[in-house]
N, C-alpha and C positions, 0 to 999 in steps of 0.2 A: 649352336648345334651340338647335339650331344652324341660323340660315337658309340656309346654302349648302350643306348637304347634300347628296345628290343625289336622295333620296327623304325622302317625311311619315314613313316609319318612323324612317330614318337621325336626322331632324331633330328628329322627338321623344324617341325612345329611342338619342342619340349612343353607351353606351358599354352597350348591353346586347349579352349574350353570348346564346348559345345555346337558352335556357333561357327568354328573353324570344321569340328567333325562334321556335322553340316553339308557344310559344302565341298569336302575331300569327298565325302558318299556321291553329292551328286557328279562333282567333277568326274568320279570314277567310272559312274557310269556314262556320263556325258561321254568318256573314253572310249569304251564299250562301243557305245550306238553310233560314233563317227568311226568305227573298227568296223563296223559288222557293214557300211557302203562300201567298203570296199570288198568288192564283190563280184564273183567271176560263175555263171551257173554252166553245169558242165547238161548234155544235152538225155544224158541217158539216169539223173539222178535228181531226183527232188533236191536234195542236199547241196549248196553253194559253198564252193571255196571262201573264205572271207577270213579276215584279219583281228577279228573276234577272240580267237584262241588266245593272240597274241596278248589283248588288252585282257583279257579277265585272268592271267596269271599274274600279269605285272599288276593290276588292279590289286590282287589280293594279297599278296607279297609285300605288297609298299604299306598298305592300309591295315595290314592284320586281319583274324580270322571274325571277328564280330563287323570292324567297317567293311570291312573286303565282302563277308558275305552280305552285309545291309545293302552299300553300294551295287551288287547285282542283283540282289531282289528288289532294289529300286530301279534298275534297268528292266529286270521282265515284269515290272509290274506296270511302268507307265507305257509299256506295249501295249499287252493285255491290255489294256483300258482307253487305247487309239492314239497312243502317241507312237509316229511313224521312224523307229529306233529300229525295228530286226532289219537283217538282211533286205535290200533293195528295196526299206524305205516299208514294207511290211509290219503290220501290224492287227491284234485284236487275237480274239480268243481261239479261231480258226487254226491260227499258224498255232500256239500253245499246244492245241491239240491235234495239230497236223503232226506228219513226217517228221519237223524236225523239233519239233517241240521236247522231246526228250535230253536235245543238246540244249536247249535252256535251262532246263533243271540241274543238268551237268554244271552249267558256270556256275550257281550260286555254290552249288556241294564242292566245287572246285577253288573258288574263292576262300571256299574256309579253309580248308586244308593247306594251299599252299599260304595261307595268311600263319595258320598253324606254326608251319615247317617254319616259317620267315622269322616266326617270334622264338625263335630256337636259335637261331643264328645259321638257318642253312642256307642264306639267301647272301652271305657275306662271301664267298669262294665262287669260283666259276662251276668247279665240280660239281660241288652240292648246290648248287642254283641250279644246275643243271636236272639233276634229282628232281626239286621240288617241281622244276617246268612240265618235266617229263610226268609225275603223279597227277600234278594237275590235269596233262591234257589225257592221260589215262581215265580220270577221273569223268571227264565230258563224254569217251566214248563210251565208259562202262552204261551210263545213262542213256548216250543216244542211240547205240545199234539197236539196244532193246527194243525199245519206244519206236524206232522204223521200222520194226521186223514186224514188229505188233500193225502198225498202221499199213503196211505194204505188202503182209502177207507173204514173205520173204523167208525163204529157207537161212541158211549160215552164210554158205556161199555168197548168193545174190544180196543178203546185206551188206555181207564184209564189202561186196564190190559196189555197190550204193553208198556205201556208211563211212568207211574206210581208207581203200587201198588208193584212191586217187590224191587223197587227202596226206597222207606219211611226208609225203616231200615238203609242203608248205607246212607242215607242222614242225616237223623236223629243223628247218631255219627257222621257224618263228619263236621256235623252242628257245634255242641256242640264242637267237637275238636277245628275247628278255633276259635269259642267264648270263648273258654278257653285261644287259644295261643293270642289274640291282649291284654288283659286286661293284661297278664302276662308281655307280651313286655313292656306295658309300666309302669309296677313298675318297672321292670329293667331298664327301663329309669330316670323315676325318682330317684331310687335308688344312680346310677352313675353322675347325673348331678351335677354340683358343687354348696354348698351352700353360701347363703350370710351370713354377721353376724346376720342375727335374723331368720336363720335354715331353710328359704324358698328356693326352687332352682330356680335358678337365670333365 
């Protein structure tokens, strides 16, 4: 393992090829579409609570800004095309262009970014992990109020309260949760990585 990588993938997988990228895309997404069942629909909102946020920051943080965004355009794309990954097992062009279809487009533009921020090294600290969690999931609403305002016909208000304001709590831990697990990942990387003789890893 290499601690000065510029990404967890880089640092765990130094010398795989193609073949490894591969399959970190789809695992990443595989992440995604077991995120997005967990799923809670509130009664007055198109828009489901889900655990989605959580995996598409860590997704693109671990994986960088080109796997990070591949692996969620490989998640909305095998939607789209009827494999049952959105929220509650959903799927096809419908939801894309539904309601919430705008928080899809969010994850893949969010993926890059915070894969971005990661290959900068701001995914190494709690603080600045925290940062990147937080743009990311900035990044998802900027995409998605729009896109339900547009489809719902919705003033500022009634989207922020559709779009939004139900959502801040569970975004909020879920934030924090990823920004907790990359800074952790990589003391355990450095931890295991092998030393030279003057105690630096190599």
């Amino acid at each position: 393992m290499n601690p000065n990588a510029a990404t967890l993938r880089l640092a765990v997988f130094p010398r795989a090829g193609l073949l490894a990228d591969l399959l970190l895309i789809v695992l990443g997404a595989g992440l995604v579409a077991v995120a997005a069942q967990i799923s809670f629909g509130l009664p007055f909102t198109p828009v489901p609570i889900t655990g989605q946020t959580f995996a598409v920051v860590l997704v693109g943080a671990s994986l960088g800004a080109v796997r990070g965004t591949a692996s969620l355009a490989l998640y909305v794309l095998v939607g789209l095309v009827g494999a049952p990954v959105y929220a509650d097992h959903a799927h096809g062009w419908e939801i894309v262009k539904g309601a919430t279809g705008g928080y899809l487009v969010g994850f893949v533009v969010a993926a890059t970014v915070t894969g971005w921020l990661a290959e900068r090294r701001w995914d190494r600290r709690f603080a600045s992990s925290v940062t990147v969690m937080l743009t990311g999931n900035v990044i998802i609403y900027l995409f998605g109020l729009p896109w339900l305002a547009h489809v719902l016909h919705t003033g500022l208000d009634d989207t922020l309260t559709d779009g939004l304001y139900p959502f801040v709590p569970g975004d909020i831990f879920k934030l924090y949760l990823a920004a907790a697990v990359l800074p952790g990942a990589w003391r355990l990387v450095e931890h295991v990585s092998p030393k030279d003789d003057s105690g630096e890893g190599l």
